[in-house]
C-alpha positions, 0 to 999 in steps of 0.5 A: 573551519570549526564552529568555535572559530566562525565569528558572525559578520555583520550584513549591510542592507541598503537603505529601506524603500518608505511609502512617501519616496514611492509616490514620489517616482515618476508614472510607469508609461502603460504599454498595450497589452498583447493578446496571449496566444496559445503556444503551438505544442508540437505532436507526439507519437502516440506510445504503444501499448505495453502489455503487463504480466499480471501474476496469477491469483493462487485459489485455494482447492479442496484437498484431495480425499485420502490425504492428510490435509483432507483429514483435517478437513474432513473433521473441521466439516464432521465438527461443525456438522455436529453443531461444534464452531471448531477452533484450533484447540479443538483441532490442537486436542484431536491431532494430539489424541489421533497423532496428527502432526499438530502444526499441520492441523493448526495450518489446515484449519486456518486454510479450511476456515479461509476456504469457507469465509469463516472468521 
């Protein structure tokens, strides 16, 4: 049915409750009220303890010496021995001027700047 074709209805209501034909009902007959009682709740088999896989945590290692990453991080630790806060540019201009693959010095400092705490 679309809704073009619905029509409204009309809703009958009974007639509304008013406050003076309340008073006029006969007194409710009060009955003793029963304790509450607890609900005996039936007891259930203790469920055993599931063991869960937790992964392991990868901690990040200094590289071992000689290779590429170390590289990197060797010079990240000579400029800041220097006095040099390095940054990536400055990493960027050396992997450039010794032809280090770029991407992987910008990656290697971010990695050796996590390693240290440094932001």
């Amino acid at each position: 049915m679309s809704k073009k074709s619905r029509k409204s209805q009309s809703v009958t209501v009974a007639a509304p409750v008013v406050v003076a034909d309340v008073a006029e009902l006969p007194p409710v007959a009060e009955t003793p009220v029963a304790e509450a009682t607890t609900p005996e709740v039936p007891e259930v088999a203790p469920v055993a303890e599931v063991a869960v896989a937790v992964a392991p945590v990868k901690v990040k290692k200094y590289p071992r010496e000689g290779g590429k990453c170390w590289v990197v991080w060797n010079e990240c630790d000579n400029l800041l021995a220097a006095g040099t806060h390095p940054t990536v540019a400055h990493l960027r201009a050396v992997a450039v001027e010794r032809n280090w693959n770029v991407s992987n010095a910008s990656q290697e400092f971010y990695a050796w700047r996590k390693y240290h705490g440094r932001k």
